[in-house]
C-alpha positions in Angstrom: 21.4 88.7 225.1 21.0 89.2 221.3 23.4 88.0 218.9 24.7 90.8 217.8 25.5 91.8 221.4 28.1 89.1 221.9 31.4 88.8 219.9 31.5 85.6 218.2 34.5 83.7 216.5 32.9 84.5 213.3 32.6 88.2 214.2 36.7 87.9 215.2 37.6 86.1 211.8 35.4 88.7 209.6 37.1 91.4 211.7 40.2 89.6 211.2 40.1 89.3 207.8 39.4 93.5 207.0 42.3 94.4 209.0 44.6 92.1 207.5 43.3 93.0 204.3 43.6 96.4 204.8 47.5 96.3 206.6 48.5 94.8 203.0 47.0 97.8 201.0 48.5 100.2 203.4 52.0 98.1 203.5 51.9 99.0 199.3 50.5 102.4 200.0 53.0 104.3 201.9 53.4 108.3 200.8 57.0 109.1 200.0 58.8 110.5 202.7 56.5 108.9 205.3 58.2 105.6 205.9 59.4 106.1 209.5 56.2 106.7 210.5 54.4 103.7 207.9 56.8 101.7 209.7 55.6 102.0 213.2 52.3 102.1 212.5 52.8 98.6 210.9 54.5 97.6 213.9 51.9 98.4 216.2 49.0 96.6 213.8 51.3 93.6 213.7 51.8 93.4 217.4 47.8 94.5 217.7 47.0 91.4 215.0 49.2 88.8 217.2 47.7 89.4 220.7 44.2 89.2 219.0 45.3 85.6 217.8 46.7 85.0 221.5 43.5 85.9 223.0 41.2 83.9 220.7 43.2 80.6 220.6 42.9 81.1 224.5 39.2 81.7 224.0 39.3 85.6 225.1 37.2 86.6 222.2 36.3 90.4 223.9 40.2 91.3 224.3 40.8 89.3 220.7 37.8 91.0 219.3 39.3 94.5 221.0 42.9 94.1 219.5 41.6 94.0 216.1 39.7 97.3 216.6 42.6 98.6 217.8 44.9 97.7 214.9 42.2 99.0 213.0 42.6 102.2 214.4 46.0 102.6 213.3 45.3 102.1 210.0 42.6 104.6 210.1 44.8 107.3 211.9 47.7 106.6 209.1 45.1 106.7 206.3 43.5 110.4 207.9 47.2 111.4 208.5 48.2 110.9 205.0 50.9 108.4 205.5 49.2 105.6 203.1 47.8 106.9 200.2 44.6 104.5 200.5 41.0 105.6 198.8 38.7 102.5 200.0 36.5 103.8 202.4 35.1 100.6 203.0 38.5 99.5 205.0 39.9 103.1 205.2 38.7 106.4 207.4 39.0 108.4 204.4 
């Protein structure tokens, strides 16, 4: 198996640190009148962001690694959606 084939804690905590860095932009980013929506999507990256932390501290570092994909997905779909007014494509689907 090559490296880049398995998921690493290093791989978790650079993965880790994109998502969190991009929930903050979209947390300041939020289009007017979009709120209710911002809101749950936050929720769901928050709640995606904790299990990945429960997983790794347990060692689960596929399902930990998954979680933050999946939180990262949110962000995308609010940032394609229009509900955070983001422009970095380098944390953002835009």
């Amino acid at each position: 198996m090559k490296i880049q084939d398995r998921v690493t804690k290093q791989k978790i905590e650079k993965y880790y640190d994109l998502t969190s860095r991009a929930l903050e932009i979209a947390k300041k980013s939020i289009a007017k009148g979009r709120d209710v929506e911002a809101r749950e999507i936050i929720l769901m990256v928050e709640c995606y962001i904790s299990d990945s932390k429960h997983f790794e501290k347990n060692n689960d570092y596929v399902n930990s690694f998954a979680c933050l994909n999946y939180a990262h997905g949110w962000l995308d779909s609010g940032a394609r959606l229009k509900i955070f007014n983001v422009t970095d494509n380098k944390l953002f689907t835009v």
